[in-house]
C-alpha positions in Angstrom: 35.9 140.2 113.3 37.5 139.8 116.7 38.0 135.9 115.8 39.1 136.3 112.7 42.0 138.7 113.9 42.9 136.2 116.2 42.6 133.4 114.0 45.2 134.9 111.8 47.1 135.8 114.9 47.6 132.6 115.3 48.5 131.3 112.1 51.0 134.4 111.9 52.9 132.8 115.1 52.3 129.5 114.2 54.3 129.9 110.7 56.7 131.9 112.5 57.3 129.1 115.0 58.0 126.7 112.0 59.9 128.6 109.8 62.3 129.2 113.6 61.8 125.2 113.8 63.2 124.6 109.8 66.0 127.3 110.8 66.8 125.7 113.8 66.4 121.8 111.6 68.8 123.5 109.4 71.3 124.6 111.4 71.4 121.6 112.8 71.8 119.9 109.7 74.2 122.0 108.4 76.3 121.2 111.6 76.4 118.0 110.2 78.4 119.0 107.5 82.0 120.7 108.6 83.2 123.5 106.8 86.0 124.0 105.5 89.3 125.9 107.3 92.5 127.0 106.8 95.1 127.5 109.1 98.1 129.7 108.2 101.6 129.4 109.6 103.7 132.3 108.8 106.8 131.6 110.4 106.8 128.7 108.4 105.9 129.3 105.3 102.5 127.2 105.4 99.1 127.1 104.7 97.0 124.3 105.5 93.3 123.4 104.3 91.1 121.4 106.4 87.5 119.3 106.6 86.2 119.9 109.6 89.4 118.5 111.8 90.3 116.7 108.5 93.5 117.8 106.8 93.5 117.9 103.3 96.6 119.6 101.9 99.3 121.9 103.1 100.9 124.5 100.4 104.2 125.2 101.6 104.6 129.1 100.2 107.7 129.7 101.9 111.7 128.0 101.8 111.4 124.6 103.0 114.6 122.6 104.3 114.9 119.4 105.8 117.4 118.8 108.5 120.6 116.8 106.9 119.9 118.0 103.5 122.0 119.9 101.2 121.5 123.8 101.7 121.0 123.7 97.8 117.7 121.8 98.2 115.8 124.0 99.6 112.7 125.4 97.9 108.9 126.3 98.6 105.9 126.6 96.3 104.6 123.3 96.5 102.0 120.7 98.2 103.2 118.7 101.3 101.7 116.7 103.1 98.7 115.6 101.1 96.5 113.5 103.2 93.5 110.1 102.3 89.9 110.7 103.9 91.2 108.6 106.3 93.9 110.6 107.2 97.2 108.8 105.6 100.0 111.4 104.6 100.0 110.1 100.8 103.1 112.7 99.8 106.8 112.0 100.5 109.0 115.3 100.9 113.1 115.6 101.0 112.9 111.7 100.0 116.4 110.1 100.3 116.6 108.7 96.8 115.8 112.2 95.3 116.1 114.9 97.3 114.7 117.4 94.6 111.1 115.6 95.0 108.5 117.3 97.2 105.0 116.0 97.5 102.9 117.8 95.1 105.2 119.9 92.9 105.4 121.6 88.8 108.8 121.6 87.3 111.2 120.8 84.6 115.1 119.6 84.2 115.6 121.8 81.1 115.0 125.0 80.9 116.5 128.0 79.3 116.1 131.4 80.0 118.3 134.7 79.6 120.7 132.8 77.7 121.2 130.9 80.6 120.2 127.0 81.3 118.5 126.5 84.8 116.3 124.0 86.2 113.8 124.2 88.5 113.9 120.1 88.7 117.0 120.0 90.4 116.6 123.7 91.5 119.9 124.5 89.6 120.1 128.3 88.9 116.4 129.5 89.1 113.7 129.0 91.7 110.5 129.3 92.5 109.2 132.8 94.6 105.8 133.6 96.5 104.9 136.5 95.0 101.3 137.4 96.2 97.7 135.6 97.1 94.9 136.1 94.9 92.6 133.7 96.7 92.1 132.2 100.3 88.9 130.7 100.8 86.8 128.3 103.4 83.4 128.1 102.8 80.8 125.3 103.7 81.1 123.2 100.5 84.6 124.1 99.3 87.7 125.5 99.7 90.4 127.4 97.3 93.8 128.7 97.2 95.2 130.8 94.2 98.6 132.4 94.1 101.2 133.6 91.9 104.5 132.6 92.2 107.6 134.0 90.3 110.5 132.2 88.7 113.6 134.0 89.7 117.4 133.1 88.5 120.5 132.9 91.0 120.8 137.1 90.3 117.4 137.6 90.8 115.9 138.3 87.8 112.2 137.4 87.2 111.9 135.7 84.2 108.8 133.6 84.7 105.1 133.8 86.4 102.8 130.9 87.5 99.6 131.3 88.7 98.3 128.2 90.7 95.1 127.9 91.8 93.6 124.9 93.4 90.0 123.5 95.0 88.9 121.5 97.2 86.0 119.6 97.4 84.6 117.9 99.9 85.1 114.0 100.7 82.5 111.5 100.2 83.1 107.8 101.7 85.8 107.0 99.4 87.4 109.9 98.4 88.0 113.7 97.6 88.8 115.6 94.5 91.0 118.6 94.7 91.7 120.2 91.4 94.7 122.2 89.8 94.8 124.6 87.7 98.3 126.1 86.6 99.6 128.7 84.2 102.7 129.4 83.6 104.3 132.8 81.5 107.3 134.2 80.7 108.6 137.5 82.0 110.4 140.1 80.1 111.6 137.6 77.6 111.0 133.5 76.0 111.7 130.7 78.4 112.3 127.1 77.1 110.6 124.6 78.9 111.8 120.7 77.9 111.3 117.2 79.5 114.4 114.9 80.7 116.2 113.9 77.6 115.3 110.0 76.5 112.0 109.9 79.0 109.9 113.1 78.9 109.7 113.9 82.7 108.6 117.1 84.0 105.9 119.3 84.5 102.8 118.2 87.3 104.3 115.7 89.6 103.1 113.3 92.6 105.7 112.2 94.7 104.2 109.5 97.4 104.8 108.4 100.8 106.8 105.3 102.0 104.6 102.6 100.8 104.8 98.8 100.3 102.4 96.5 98.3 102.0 99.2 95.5 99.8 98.8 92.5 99.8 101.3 89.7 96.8 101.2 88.0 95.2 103.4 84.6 92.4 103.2 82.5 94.1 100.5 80.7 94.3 98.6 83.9 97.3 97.1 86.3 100.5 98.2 85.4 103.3 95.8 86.1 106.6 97.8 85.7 107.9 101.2 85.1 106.7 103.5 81.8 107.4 107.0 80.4 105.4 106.4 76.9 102.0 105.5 77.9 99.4 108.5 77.6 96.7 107.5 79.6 93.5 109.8 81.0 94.4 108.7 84.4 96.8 107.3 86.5 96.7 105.6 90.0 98.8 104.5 92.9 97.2 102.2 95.8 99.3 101.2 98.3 99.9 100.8 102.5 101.4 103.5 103.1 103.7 103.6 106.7 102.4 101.5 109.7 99.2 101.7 107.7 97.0 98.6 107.9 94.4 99.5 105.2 94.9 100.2 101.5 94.9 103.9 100.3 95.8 106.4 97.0 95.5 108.5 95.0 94.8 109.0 91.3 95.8 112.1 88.6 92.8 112.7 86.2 93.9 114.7 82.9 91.2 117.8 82.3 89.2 116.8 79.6 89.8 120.5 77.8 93.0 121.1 79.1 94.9 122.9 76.3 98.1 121.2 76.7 97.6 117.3 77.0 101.1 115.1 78.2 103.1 113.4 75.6 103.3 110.5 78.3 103.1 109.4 81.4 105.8 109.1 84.1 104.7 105.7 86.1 107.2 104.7 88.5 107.1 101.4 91.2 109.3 103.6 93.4 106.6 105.7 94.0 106.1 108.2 91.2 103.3 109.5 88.9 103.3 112.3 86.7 101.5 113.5 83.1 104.8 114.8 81.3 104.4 118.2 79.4 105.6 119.6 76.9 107.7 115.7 77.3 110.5 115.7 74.6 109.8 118.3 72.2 110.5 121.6 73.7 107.9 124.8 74.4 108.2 128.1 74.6 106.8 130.6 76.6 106.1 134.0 75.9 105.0 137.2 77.6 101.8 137.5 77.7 101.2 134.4 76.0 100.7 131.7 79.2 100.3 128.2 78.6 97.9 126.3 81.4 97.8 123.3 82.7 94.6 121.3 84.3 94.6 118.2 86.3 92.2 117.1 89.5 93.6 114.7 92.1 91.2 112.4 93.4 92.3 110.6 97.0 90.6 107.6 98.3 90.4 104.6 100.4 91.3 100.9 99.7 92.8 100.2 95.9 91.9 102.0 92.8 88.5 99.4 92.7 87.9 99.9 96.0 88.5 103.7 96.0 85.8 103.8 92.7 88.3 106.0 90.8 86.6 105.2 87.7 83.7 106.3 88.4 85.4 109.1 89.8 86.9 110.0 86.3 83.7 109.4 84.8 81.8 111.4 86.6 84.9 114.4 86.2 84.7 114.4 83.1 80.1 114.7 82.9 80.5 117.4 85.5 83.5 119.2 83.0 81.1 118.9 80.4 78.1 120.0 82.0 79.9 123.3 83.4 80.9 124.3 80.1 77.9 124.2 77.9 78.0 125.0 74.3 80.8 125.8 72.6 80.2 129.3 72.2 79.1 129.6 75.6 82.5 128.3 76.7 84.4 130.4 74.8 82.9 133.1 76.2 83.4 132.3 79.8 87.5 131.1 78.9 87.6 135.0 77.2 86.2 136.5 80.0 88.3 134.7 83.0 91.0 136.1 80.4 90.5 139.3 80.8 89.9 139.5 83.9 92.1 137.1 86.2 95.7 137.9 85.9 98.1 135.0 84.3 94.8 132.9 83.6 96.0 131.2 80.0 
């Protein structure tokens, strides 16, 4: 009896000595893998999200204004600097040709609201407010950032309400996905959203870095000049950006169940890209009614070949599928996230 208690005695501290071994194998490997963090910069209106030490994207929540540039110019809610897995700034903001572009950014250059017609394109009589945070989050496998802005005329009435929400994911050799997610509603009366008269531009827009030997590709292959009609699923831009050496870019995927698809595509050599929504025919928003918006932006290294951002898109669009199930399952889950998360459309 004696040996048996101490034969189990023994295989008691033995299996507590492994399972402190696979903890300690564990931690170790999970050391490995960075988390994810996020810094915050109040002062400045900033929030960054990071790898590890690898920066992914900055939201810039607060007024942002470059030094030499037009008072009028100013404006916040958007994504700047936006950075490659190898750590090229692929985002331009306050760029001299236009002014009104900044890095990551949703707007439109028609818009009516209150009887009045405003802009936040060129920021012309309505911008875009920080209202609150739903989400901040930095976890081991992913990050996320959801917030509701509001959209405030020149007298400050609110008149519209986006809520953004964005994830990150984390980088493989090539490349990272971080997805969008935006719903936009009116406020206390219709708002008229409508693309540039003639080409359709507005909406979710990528403005890019400095750049030379550019290549625009889709899932039609190279583009060789400028387009507002095409309506691909994705679009890319590859190029070396500043003192850069090496090739890098980044790609916008279209949700494969986003409700509102673009009527084109603005492609642009200077260094453009953007699905256009609603493009020329105009869309109206009403309270309580939002209208949402899905993308995921896929950065990478080397050209769009080398960066694999078909595959990429590919495997977006088995991973969409595969999260929402059947049909009816779906539906459920898109009635329950509207009931339950405000401005979710």
């Amino acid at each position: 009896m004696q040996n048996h208690r101490l034969t189990r005695r023994a295989l008691l501290a033995a299996s507590a000595g492994a399972a402190a071994l696979g903890c300690a194998r564990a931690g170790a490997a999970s050391a490995l893998r960075p988390e994810f963090r996020c810094e915050e910069q109040p002062d400045k209106g900033r929030i960054r999200f990071l790898e590890g030490d690898d920066p992914i994207l900055t939201y810039n929540w607060g007024d942002q204004l470059a030094e030499g540039v037009p008072k009028d110019r100013t404006r916040a809610c958007y994504c700047h600097p936006l950075w490659a897995p190898d750590g090229t700034v692929l985002t331009d903001d306050f760029p001299k040709d236009h002014y009104h572009h900044r890095g990551i950014f949703w707007s439109w250059p028609r818009m009516k609201a209150r009887g009045q017609t405003v802009q936040t394109w060129h920021l012309d009589g309505i911008h875009q407010h920080h209202r609150k945070w739903l989400r901040r989050f930095a976890a081991t496998d992913s990050g996320a950032l959801d917030v509701v802005n509001e959209w405030r005329l020149d007298d400050g009435a609110c008149v519209g309400q986006e809520t953004i929400r964005m994830t990150f994911h984390r980088a493989d050799e090539v490349g990272r996905a971080v997805d969008f997610e935006l719903a936009f509603e009116a406020v206390g009366g219709p708002v008229e959203l409508l693309g540039a008269e003639g080409k359709g531009y507005g909406g979710f827009c990528f403005r890019f870095a400095p750049r030379t030997a550019a290549v625009i590709t889709t899932d039609a292959g190279v583009q060789k000049g400028d387009s507002d009609n095409l309506t691909p699923a994705w679009a890319d831009l590859s190029a070396r950006f500043g003192a850069a050496a090496a090739m890098a870019g980044a790609a916008i995927f279209l949700a494969p169940a986003s409700p509102c698809k673009p009527t084109g595509w603005t492609l642009r050599y200077y260094g453009f890209l953007g699905p256009s929504w609603p493009g020329l025919k105009a869309w109206t928003l009403q309270p309580g009614a939002p209208a949402t918006l899905r993308y995921r932006v896929y950065v990478h290294r080397g050209d769009a070949a080398q960066g694999k951002v078909a595959a990429a898109y590919a495997q977006y669009v088995a991973s969409a599928a595969a999260e929402a199930g059947p049909p009816e399952k779906a539906r459920r889950h898109a009635a329950q996230l509207r009931s339950s998360t405000p401005g979710y459309g």
